[in-house]
Backbone as XML, in Angstrom:
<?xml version="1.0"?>
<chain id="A" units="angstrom">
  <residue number="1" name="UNK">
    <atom name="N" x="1.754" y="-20.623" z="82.392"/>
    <atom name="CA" x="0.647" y="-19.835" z="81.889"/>
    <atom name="C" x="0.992" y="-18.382" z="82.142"/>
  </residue>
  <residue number="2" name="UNK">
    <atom name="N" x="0.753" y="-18.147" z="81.211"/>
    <atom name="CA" x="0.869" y="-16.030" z="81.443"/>
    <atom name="C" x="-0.183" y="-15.378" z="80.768"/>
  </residue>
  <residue number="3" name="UNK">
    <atom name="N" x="-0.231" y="-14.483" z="81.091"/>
    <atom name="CA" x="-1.329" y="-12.951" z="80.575"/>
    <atom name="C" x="-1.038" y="-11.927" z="80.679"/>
  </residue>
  <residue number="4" name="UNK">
    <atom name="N" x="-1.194" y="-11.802" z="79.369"/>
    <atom name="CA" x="-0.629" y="-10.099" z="78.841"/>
    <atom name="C" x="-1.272" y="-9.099" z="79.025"/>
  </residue>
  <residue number="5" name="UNK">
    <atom name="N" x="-3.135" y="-9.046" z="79.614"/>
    <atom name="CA" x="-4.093" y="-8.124" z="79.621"/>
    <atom name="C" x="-3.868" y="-7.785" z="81.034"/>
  </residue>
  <residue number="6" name="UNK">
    <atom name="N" x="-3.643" y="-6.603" z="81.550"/>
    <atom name="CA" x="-3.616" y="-6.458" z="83.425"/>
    <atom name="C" x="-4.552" y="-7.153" z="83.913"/>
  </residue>
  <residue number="7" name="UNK">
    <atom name="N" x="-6.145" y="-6.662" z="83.786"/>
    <atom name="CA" x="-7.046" y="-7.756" z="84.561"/>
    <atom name="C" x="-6.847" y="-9.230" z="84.419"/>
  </residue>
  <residue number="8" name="UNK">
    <atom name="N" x="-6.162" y="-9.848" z="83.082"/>
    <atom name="CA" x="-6.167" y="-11.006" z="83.385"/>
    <atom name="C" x="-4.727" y="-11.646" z="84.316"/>
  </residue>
  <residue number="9" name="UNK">
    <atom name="N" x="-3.949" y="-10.328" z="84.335"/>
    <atom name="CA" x="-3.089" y="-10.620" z="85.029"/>
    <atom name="C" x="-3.289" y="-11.297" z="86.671"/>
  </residue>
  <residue number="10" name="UNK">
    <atom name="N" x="-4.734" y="-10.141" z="86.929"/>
    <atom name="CA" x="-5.045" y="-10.581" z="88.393"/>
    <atom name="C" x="-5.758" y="-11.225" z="88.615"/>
  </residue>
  <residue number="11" name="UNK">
    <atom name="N" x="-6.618" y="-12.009" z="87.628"/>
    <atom name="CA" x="-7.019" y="-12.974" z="87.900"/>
    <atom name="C" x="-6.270" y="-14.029" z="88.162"/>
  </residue>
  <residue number="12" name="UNK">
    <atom name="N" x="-4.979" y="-14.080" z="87.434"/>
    <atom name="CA" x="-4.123" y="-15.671" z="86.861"/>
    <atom name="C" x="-3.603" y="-15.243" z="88.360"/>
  </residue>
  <residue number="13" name="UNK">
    <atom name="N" x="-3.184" y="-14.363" z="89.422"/>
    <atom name="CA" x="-2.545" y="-14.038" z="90.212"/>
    <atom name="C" x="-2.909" y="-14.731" z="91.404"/>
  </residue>
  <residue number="14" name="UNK">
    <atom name="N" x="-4.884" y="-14.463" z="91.445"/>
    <atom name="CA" x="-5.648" y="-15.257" z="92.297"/>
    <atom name="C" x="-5.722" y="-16.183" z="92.220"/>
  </residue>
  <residue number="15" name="UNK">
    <atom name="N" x="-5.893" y="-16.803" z="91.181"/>
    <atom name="CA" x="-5.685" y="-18.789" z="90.661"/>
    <atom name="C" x="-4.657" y="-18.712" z="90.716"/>
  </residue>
  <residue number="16" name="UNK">
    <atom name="N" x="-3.302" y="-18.579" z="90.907"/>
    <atom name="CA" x="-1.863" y="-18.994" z="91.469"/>
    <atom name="C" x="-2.107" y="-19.411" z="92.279"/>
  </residue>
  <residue number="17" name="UNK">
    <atom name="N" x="-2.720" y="-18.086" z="93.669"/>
    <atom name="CA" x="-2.363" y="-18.132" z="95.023"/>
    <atom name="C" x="-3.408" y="-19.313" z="95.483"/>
  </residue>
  <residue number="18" name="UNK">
    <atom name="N" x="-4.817" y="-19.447" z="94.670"/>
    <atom name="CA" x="-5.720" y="-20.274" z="95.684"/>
    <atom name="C" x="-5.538" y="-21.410" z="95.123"/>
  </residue>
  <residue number="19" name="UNK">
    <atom name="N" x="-4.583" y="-22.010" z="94.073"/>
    <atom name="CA" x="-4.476" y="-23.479" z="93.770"/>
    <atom name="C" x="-3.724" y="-24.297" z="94.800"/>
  </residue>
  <residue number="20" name="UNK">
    <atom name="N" x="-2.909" y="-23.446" z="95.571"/>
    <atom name="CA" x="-2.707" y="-24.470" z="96.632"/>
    <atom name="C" x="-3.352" y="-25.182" z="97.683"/>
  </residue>
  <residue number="21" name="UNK">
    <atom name="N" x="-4.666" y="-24.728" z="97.801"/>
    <atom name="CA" x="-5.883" y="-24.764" z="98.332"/>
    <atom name="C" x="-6.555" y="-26.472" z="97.576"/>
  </residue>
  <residue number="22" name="UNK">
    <atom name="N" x="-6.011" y="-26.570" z="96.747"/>
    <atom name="CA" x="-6.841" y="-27.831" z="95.901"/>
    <atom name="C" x="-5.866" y="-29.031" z="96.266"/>
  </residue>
  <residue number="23" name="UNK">
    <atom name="N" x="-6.485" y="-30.188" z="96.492"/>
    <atom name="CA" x="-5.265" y="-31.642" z="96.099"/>
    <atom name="C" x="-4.944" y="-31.776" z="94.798"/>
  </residue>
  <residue number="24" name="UNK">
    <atom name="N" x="-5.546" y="-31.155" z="93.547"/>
    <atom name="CA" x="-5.235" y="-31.473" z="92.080"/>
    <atom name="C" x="-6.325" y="-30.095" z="91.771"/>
  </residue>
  <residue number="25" name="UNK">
    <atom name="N" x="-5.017" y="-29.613" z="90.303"/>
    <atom name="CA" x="-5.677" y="-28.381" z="89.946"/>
    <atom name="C" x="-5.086" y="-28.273" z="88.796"/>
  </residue>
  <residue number="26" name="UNK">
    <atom name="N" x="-5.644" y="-28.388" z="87.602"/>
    <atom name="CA" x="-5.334" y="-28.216" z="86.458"/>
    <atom name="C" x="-5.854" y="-26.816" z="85.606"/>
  </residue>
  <residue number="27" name="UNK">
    <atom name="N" x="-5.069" y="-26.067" z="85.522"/>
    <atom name="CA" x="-5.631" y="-24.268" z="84.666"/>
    <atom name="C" x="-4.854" y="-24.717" z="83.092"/>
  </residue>
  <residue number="28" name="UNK">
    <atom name="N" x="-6.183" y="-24.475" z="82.236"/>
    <atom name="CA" x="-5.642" y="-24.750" z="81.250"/>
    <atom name="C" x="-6.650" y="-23.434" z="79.909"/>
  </residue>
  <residue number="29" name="UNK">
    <atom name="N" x="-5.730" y="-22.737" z="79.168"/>
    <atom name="CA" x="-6.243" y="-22.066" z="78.232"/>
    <atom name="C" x="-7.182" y="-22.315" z="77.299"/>
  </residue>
  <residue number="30" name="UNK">
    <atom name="N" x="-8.349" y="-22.286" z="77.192"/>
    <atom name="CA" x="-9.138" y="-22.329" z="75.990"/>
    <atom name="C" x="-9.326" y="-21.306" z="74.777"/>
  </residue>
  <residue number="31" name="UNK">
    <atom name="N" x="-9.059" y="-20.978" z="73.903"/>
    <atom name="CA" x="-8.827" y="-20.792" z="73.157"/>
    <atom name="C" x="-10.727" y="-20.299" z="72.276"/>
  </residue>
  <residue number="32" name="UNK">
    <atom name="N" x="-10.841" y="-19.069" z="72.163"/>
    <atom name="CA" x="-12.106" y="-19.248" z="71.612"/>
    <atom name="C" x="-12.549" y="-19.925" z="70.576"/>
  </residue>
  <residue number="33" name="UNK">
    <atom name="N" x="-11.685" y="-20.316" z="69.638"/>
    <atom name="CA" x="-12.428" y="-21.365" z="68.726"/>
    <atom name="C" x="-12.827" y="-22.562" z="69.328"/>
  </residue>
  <residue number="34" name="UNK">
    <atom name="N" x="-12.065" y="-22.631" z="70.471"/>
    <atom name="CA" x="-12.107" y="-24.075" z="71.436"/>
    <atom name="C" x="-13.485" y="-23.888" z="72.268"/>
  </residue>
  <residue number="35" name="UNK">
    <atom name="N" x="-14.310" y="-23.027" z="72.340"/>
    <atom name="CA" x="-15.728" y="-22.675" z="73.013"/>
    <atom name="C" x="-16.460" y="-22.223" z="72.428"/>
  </residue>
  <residue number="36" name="UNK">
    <atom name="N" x="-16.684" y="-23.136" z="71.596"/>
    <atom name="CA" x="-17.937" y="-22.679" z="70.423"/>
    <atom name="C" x="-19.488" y="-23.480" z="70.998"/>
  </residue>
  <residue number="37" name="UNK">
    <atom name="N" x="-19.069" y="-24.479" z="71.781"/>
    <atom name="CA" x="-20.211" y="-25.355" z="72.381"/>
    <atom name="C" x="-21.056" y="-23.824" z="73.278"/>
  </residue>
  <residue number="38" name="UNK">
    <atom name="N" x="-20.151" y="-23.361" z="74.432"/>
    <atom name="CA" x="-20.586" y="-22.308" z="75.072"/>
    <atom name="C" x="-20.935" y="-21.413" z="74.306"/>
  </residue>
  <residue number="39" name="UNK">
    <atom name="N" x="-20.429" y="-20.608" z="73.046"/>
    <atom name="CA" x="-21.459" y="-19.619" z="72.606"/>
    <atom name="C" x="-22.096" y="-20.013" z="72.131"/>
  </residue>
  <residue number="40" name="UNK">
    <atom name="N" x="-22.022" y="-21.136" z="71.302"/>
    <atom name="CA" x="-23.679" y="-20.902" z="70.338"/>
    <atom name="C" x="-24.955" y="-21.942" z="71.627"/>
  </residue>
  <residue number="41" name="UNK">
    <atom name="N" x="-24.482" y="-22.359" z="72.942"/>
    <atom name="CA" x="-25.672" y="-21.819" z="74.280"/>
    <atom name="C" x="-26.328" y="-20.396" z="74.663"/>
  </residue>
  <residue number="42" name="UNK">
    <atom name="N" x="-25.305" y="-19.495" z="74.437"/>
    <atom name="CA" x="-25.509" y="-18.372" z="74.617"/>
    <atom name="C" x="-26.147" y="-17.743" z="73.193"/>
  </residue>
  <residue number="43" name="UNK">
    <atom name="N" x="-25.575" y="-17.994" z="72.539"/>
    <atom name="CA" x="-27.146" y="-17.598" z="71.153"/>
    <atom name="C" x="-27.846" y="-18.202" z="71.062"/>
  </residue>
  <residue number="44" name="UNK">
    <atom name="N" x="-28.621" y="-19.389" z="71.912"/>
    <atom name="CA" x="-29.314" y="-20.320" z="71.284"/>
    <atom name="C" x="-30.463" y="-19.004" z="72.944"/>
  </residue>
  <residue number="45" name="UNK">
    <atom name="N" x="-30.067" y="-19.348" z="73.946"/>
    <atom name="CA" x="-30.991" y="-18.534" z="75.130"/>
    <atom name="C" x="-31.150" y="-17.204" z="74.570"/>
  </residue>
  <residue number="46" name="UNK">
    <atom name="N" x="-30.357" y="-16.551" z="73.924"/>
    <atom name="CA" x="-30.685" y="-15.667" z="74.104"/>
    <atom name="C" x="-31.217" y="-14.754" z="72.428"/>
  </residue>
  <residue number="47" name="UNK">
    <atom name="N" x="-31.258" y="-15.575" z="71.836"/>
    <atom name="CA" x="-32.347" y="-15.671" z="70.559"/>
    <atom name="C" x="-33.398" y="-16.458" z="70.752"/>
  </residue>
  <residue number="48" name="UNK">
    <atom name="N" x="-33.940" y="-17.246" z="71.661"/>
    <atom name="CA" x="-35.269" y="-17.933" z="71.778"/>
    <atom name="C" x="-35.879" y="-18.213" z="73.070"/>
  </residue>
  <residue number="49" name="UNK">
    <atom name="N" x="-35.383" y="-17.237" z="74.218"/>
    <atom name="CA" x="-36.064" y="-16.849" z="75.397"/>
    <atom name="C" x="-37.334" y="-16.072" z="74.983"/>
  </residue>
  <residue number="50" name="UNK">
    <atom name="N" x="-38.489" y="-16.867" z="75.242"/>
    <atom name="CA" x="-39.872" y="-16.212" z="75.361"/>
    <atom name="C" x="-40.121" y="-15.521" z="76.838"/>
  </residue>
  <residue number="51" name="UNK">
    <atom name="N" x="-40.701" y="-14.567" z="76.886"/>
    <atom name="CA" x="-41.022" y="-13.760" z="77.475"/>
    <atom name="C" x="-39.706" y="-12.957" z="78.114"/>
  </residue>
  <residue number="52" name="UNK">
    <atom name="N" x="-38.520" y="-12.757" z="77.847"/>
    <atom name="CA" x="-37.533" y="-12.640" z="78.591"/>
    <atom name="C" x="-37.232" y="-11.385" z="78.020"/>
  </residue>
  <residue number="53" name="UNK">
    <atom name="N" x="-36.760" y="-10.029" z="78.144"/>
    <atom name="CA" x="-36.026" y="-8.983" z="77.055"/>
    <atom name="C" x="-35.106" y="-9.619" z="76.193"/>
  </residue>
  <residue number="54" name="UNK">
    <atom name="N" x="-34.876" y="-8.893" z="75.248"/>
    <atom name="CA" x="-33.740" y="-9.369" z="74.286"/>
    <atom name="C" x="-32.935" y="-8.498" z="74.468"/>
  </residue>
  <residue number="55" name="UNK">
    <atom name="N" x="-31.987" y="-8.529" z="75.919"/>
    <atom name="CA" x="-31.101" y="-7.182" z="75.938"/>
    <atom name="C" x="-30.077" y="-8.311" z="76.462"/>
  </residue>
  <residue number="56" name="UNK">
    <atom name="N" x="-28.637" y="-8.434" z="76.407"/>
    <atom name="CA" x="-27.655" y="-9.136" z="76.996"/>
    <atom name="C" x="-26.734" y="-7.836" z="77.699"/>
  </residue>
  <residue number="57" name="UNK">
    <atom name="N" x="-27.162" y="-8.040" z="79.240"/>
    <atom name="CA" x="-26.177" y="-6.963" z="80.072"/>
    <atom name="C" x="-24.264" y="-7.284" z="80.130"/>
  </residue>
  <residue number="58" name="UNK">
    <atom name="N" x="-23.925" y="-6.106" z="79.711"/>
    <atom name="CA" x="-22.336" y="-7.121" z="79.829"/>
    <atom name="C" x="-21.838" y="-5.817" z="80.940"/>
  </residue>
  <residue number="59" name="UNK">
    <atom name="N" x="-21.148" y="-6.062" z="81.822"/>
    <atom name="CA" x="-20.561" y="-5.798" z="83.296"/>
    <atom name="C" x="-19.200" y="-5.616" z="82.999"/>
  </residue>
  <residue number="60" name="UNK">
    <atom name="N" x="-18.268" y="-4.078" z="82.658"/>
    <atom name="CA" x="-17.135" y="-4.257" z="82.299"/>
    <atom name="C" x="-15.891" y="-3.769" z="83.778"/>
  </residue>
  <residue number="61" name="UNK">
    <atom name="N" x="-15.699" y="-4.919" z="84.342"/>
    <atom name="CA" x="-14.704" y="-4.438" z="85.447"/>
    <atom name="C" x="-13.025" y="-4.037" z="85.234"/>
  </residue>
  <residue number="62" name="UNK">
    <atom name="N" x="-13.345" y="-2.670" z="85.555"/>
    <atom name="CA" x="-12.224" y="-2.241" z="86.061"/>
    <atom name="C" x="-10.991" y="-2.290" z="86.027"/>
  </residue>
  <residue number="63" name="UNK">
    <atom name="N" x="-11.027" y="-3.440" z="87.267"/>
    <atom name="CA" x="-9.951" y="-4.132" z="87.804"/>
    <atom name="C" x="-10.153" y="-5.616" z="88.014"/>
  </residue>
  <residue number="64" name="UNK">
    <atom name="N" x="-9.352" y="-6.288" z="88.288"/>
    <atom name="CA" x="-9.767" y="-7.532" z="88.807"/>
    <atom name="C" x="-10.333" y="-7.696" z="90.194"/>
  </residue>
  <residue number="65" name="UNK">
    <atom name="N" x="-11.637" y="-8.105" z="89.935"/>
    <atom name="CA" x="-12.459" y="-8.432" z="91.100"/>
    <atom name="C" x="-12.040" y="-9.670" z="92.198"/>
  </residue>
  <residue number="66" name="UNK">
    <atom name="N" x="-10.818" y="-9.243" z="92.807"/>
    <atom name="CA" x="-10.440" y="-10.214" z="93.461"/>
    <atom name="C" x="-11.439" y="-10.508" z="94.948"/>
  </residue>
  <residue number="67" name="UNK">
    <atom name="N" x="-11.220" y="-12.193" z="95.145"/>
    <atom name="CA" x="-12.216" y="-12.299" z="96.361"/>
    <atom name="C" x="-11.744" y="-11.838" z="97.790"/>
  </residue>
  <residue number="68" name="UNK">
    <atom name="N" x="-12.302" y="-11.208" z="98.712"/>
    <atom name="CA" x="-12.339" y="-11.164" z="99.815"/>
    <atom name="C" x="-11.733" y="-12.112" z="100.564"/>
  </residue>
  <residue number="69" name="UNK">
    <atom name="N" x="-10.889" y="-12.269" z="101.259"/>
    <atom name="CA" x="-9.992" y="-12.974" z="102.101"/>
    <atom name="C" x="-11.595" y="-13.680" z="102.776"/>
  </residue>
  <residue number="70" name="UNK">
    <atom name="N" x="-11.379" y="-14.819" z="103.090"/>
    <atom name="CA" x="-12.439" y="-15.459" z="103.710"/>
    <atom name="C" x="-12.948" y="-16.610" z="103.713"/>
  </residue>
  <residue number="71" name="UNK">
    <atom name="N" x="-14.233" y="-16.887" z="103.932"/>
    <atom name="CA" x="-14.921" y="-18.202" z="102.724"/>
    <atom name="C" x="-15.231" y="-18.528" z="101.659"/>
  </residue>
  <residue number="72" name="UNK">
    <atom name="N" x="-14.873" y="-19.460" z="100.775"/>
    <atom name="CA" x="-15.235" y="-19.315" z="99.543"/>
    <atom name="C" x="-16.985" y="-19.065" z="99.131"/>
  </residue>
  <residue number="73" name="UNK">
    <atom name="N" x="-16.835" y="-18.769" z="97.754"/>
    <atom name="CA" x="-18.428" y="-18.367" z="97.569"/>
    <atom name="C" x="-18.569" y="-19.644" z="96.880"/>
  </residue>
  <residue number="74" name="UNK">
    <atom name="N" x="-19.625" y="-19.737" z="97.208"/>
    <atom name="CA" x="-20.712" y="-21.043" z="96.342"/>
    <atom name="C" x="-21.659" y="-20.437" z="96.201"/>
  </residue>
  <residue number="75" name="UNK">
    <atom name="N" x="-21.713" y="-21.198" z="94.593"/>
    <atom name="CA" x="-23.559" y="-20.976" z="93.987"/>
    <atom name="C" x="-24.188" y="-22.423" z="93.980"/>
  </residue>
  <residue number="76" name="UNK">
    <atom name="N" x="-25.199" y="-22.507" z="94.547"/>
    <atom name="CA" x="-25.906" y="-22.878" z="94.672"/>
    <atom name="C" x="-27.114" y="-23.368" z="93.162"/>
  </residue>
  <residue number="77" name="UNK">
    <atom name="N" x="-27.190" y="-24.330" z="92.520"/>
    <atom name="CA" x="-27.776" y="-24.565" z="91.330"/>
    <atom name="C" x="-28.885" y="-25.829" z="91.931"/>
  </residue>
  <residue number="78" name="UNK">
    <atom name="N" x="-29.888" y="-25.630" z="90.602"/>
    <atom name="CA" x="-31.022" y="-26.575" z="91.081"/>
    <atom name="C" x="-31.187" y="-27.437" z="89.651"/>
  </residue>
  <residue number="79" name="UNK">
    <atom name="N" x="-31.051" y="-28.393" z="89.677"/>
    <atom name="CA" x="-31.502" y="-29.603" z="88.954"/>
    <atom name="C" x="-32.579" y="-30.311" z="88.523"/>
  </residue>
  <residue number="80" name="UNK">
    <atom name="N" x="-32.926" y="-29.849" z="87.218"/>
    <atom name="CA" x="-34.265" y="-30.218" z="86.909"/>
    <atom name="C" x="-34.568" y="-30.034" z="85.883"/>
  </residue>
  <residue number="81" name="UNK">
    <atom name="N" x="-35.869" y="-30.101" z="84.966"/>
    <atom name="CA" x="-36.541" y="-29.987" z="83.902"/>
    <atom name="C" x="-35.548" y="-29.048" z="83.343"/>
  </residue>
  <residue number="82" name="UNK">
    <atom name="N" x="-35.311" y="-28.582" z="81.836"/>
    <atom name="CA" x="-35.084" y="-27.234" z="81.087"/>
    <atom name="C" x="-34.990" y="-27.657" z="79.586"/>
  </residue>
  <residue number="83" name="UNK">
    <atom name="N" x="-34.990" y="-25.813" z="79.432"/>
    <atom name="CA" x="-35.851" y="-25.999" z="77.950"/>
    <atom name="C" x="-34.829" y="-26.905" z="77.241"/>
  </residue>
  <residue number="84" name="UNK">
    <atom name="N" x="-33.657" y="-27.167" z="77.174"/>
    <atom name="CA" x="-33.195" y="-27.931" z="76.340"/>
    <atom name="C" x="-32.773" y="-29.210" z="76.456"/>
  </residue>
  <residue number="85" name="UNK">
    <atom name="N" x="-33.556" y="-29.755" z="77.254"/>
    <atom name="CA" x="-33.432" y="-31.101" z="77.243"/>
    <atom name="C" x="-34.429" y="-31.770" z="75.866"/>
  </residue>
  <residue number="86" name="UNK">
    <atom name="N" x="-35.575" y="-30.969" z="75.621"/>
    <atom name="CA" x="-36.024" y="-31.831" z="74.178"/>
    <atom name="C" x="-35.581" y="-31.960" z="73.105"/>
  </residue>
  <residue number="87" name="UNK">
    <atom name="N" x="-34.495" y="-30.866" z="73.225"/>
    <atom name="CA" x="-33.511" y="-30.741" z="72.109"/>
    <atom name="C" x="-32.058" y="-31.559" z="72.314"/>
  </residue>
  <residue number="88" name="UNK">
    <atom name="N" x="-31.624" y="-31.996" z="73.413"/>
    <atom name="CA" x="-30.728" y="-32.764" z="73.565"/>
    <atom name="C" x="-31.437" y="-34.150" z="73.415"/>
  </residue>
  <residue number="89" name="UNK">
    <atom name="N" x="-32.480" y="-34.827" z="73.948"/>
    <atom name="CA" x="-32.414" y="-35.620" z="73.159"/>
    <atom name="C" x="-33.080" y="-36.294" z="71.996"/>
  </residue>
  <residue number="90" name="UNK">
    <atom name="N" x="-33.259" y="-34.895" z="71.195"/>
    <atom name="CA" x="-33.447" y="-35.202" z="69.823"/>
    <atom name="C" x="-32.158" y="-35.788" z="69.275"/>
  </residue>
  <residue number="91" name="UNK">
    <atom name="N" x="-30.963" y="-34.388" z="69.839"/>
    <atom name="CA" x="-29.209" y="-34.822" z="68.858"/>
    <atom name="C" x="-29.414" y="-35.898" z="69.464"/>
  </residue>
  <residue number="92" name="UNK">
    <atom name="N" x="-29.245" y="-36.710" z="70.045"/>
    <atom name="CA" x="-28.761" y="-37.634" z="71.579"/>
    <atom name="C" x="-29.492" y="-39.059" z="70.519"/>
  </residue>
  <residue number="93" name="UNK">
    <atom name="N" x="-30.496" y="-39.222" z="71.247"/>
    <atom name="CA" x="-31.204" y="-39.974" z="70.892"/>
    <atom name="C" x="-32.506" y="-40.378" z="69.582"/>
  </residue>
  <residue number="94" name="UNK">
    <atom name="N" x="-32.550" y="-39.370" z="68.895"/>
    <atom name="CA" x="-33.273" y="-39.025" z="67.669"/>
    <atom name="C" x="-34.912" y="-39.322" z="68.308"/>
  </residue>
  <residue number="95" name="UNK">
    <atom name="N" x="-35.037" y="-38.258" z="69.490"/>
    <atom name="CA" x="-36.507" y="-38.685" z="69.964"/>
    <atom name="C" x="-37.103" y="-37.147" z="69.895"/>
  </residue>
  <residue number="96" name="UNK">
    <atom name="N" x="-38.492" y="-37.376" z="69.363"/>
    <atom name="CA" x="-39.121" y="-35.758" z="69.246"/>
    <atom name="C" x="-40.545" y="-36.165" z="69.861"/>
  </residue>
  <residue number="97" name="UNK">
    <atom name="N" x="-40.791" y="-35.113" z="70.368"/>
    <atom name="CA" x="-42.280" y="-35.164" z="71.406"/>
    <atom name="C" x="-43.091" y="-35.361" z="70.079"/>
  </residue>
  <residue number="98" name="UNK">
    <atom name="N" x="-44.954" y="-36.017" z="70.632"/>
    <atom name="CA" x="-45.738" y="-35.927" z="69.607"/>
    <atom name="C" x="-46.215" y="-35.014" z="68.884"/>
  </residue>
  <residue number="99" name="UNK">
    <atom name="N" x="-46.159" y="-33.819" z="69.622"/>
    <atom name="CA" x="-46.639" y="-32.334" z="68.459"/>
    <atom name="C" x="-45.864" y="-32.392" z="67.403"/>
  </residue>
  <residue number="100" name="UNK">
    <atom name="N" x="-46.470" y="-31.947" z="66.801"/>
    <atom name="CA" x="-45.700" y="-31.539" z="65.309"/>
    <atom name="C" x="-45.444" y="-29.986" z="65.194"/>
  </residue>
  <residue number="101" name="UNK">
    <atom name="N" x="-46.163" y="-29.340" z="66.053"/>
    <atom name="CA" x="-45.641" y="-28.053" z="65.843"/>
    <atom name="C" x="-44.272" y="-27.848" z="66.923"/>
  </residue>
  <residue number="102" name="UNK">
    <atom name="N" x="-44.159" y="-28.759" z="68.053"/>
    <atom name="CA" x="-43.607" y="-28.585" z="68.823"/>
    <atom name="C" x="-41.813" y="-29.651" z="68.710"/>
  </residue>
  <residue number="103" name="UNK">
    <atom name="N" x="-42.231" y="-30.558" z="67.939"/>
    <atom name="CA" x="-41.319" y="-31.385" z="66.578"/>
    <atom name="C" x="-40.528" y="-30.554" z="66.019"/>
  </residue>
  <residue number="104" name="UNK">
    <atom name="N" x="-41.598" y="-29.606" z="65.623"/>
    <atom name="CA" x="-40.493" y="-28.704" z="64.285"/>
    <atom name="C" x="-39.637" y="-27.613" z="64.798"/>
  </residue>
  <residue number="105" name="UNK">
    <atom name="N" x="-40.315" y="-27.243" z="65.741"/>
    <atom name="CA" x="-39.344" y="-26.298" z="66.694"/>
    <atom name="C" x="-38.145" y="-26.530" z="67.144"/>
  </residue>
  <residue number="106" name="UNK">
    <atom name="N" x="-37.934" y="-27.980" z="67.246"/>
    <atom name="CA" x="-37.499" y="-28.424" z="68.310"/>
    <atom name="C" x="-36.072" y="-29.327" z="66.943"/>
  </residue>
  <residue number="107" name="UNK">
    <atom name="N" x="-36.458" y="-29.334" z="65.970"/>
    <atom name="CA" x="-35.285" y="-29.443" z="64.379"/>
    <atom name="C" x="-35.106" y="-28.182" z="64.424"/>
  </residue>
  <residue number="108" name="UNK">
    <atom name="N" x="-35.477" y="-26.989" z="64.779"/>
    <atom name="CA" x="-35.331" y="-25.616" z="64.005"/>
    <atom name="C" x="-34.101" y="-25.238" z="65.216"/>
  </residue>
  <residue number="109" name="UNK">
    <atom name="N" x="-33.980" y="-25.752" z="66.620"/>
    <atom name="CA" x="-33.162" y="-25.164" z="67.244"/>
    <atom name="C" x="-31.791" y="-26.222" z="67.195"/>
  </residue>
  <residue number="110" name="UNK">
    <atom name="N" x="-31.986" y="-27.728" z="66.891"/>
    <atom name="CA" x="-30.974" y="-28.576" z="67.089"/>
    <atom name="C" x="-29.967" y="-28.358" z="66.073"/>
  </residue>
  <residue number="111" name="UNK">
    <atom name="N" x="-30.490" y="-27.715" z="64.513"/>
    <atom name="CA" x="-29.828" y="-27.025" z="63.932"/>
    <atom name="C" x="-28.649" y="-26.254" z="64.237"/>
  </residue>
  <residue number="112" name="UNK">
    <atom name="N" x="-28.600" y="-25.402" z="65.491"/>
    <atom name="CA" x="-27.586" y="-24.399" z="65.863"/>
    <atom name="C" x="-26.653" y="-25.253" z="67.186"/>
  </residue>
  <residue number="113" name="UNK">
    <atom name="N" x="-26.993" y="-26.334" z="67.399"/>
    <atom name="CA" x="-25.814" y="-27.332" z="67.912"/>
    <atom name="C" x="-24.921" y="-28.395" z="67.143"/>
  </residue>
</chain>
């Protein structure tokens, strides 16, 4: 694997050094046509977040934000209800809640998956 952009240079530099850290570690290129699932998530939140701004902050670093010699960071995620589970299993399972206004919403977004 190589990279021609400097920052991505130091990233690929840090995933060199901390894959020895893993029992199995596979780095493999995706390709943006190959992550189309991930953006059109990211247009789907951020064209139909109610109450939320419609501003997408983008953070342009520098340099490569390499980690601090230390402990690794963990995030911490919580598991539960979200908005697109009525829409997964509409694709999924062809099941739509009883509203009908809440039905049609809910074809109007499965559309963009």
């Amino acid at each position: 694997m190589e990279a021609r952009d400097p920052r991505m240079q130091g990233y690929l530099t840090q995933v060199k050094r901390l894959q020895s850290k893993f029992d199995s570690f596979i780095l493999s290129h995706v390709p943006r046509s190959g992550n189309t699932y991930a953006d059109s998530l990211a247009t789907l939140v951020t064209s139909s977040a109610q109450g939320l701004p419609r501003i997408i902050l983008v953070e342009d670093l520098l340099e490569p934000a390499l980690a601090i010699v230390g402990a690794p960071r963990i995030h911490l995620i919580r598991s539960g209800p979200s908005w697109i589970d009525p829409v997964i299993s509409f694709l999924k399972n062809d099941i739509l809640p009883g509203d009908k206004s809440e039905a049609d919403k809910i074809r109007r977004k499965a559309t963009r998956f």
